[in-house]
N, C-alpha and C positions, 0 to 999 in steps of 0.2 A: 577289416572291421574287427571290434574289439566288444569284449562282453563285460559290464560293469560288472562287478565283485561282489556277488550277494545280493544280485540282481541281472534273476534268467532271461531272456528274450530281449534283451534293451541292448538296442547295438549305437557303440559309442563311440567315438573317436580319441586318441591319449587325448590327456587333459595336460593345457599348458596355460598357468596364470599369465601370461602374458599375452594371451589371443582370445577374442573373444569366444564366449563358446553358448552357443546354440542348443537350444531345447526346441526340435519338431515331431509335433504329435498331430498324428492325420492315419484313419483306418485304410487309407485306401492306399496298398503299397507300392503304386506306381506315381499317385503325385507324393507320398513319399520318396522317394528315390528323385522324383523333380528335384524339388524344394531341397533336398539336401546336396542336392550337385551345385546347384546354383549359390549356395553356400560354401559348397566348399572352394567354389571356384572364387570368391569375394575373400578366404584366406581366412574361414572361421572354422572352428571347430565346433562341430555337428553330435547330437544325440539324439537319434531317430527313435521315439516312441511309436504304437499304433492303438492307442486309446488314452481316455485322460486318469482312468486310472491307473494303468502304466506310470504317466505324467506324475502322478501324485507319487505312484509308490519309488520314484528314481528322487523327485524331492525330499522324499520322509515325511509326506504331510498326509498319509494312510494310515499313521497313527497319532492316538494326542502328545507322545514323547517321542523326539525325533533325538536319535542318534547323534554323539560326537565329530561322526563321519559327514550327516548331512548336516552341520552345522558350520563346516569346514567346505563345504559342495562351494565351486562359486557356476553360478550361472548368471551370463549376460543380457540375454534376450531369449525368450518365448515366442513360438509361433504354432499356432493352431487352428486346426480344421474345426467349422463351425459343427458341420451337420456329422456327428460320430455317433453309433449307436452303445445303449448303457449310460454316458455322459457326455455333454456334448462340449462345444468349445466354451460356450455362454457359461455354463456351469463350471467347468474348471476355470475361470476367468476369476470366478468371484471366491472359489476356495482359495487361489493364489493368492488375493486381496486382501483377503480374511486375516492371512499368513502374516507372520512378525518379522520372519527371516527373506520371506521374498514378497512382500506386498509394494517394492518399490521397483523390480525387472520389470521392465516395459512387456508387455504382452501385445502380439499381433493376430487379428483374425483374419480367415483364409475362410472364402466361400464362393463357391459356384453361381450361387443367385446373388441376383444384387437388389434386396430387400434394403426399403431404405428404414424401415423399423427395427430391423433388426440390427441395421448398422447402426443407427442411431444408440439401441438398447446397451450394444456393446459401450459404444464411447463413452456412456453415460455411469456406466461402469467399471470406466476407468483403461480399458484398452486405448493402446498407443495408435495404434495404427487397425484400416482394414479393405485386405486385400482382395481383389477378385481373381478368380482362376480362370485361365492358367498363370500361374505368378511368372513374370517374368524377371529376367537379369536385373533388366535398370530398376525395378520396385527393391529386389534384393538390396542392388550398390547406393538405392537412396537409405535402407534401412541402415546399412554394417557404416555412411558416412556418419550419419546421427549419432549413430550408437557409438564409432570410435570419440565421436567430439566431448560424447556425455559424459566417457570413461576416464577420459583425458583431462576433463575439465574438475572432475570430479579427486581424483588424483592430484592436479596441482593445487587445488585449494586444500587439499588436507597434508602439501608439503609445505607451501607457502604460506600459511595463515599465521603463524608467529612471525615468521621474518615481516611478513606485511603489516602485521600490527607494532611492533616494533619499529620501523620505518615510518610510520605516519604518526607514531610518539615523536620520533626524532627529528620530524622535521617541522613540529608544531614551536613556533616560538615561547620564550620562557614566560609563563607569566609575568604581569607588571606588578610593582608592589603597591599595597593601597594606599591612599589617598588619605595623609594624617595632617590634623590640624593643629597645629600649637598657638595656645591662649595667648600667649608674651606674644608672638608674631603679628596678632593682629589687632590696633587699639579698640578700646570700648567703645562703644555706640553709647553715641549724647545725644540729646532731643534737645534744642533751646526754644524755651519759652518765649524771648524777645520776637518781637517779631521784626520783618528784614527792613520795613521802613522806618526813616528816621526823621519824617517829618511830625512839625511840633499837635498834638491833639486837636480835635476841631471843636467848635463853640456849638451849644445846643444850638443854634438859632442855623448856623451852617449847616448842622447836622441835621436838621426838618427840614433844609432847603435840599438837601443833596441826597433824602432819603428815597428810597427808588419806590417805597411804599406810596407817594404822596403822588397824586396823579394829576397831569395839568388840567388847566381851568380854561376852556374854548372860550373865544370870544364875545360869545353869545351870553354866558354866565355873569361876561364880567359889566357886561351893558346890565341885565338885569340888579346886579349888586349894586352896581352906581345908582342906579335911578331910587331903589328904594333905601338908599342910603340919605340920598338927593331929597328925598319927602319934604314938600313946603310944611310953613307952620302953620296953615290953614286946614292942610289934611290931617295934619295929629291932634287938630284942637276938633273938629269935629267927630274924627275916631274916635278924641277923650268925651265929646258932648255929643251924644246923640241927640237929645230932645231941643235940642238948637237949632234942628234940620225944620 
């Protein structure tokens, strides 16, 4: 075991940017020494804290200017004991959050009891995970599969992200060029007044008979027009002479 540089009691493991590396803070030095075997056996590199202000002061976030050093820290994953005396996991949970430099490290809670409000309080808070004790292996290897995919994933997109942009330039077809219209191309628009038939005009007397205004005349009308058309000369002469009656 190894002593960080400038920070007493915090037993570390070397540090190698190419392996993930673990921050475990838990007061009680025996599921400490769990949780960090079980880590180290998943092939991470481990820094066993035993309180959250430990945690903060291995961060540099125990004061408001943190060091060139912890600027340079890289940590992968968090995991912490909920119920610690002084500070608990909850609390340290939301300093790390707070944090500009590490409010994006997944943070795991670790507790005995299985409070569903408190598990609840956690995720709502932004922890990643939350575990019950005793932690076991397989919780570890589903944590360290996650975390390699996120590291990995994370990594390619910030080597790939030109070439892929670049690539989806290149394989966009060239635009078309726009749609021009030339005047000479296309002749005037004419309107003729003639109109399209060529038969010869019709006669007023055609044009009353074939007007759609004029409405036929039943046969009942045409009896009645006959007959008073029809008037003897006996009825108009006494029409014209009443006192003749």
């Amino acid at each position: 075991m190894m002593s960080v540089g400038g920070i007493g009691g915090i037993e570390s493991a070397p540090l190698d940017l190419d392996e993930v590396h673990v921050l475990a803070v838990d007061d009680s030095l025996v599921d400490r020494i769990v949780i960090e075997r079980l880590l180290r056996i998943t092939s991470c590199k481990v820094t066993a804290v035993d309180s959250g202000w430990r945690a903060l002061e291995f961060l540099g976030l125990d004061n408001e200017k943190a060091s060139a050093e912890f600027d340079r820290l890289k940590v992968d994953l968090i995991i912490t004991d909920y119920c610690m005396p002084g500070m608990t996991g909850y609390e340290l949970l939301k300093k790390i959050k707070e944090s500009s430099n590490f409010r994006e490290v997944p943070v795991v809670i670790m507790s005995s009891e299985n409070v569903l409000t408190r598990i609840d309080r956690c995720l709502e808070e932004g922890a990643q995970d939350f575990l019950l004790k005793p932690v076991k292996l397989a919780d570890v290897k589903r944590l360290r599969s996650h975390l390699t995919k996120d590291v990995k994933l994370s990594n390619g997109n910030k080597r790939k992200l030109p070439e892929d942009s670049s690539s989806v330039n290149s394989s966009l077809p060239p635009p078309s060029p726009p749609l021009t219209i030339s005047p000479e191309s296309s002749p005037p628009l004419t309107v003729s007044t003639e109109s399209s038939d060529s038969s010869p005009p019709l006669s007023p007397v055609e044009i009353f008979s074939t007007s759609p205004l004029s409405s036929p005349i039943d046969d009942e009308d045409d009896d009645v027009l006959t007959s008073s058309s029809e008037e003897s000369p006996i009825r108009r002469q006494k029409m014209r002479s009443p006192g003749l009656d």
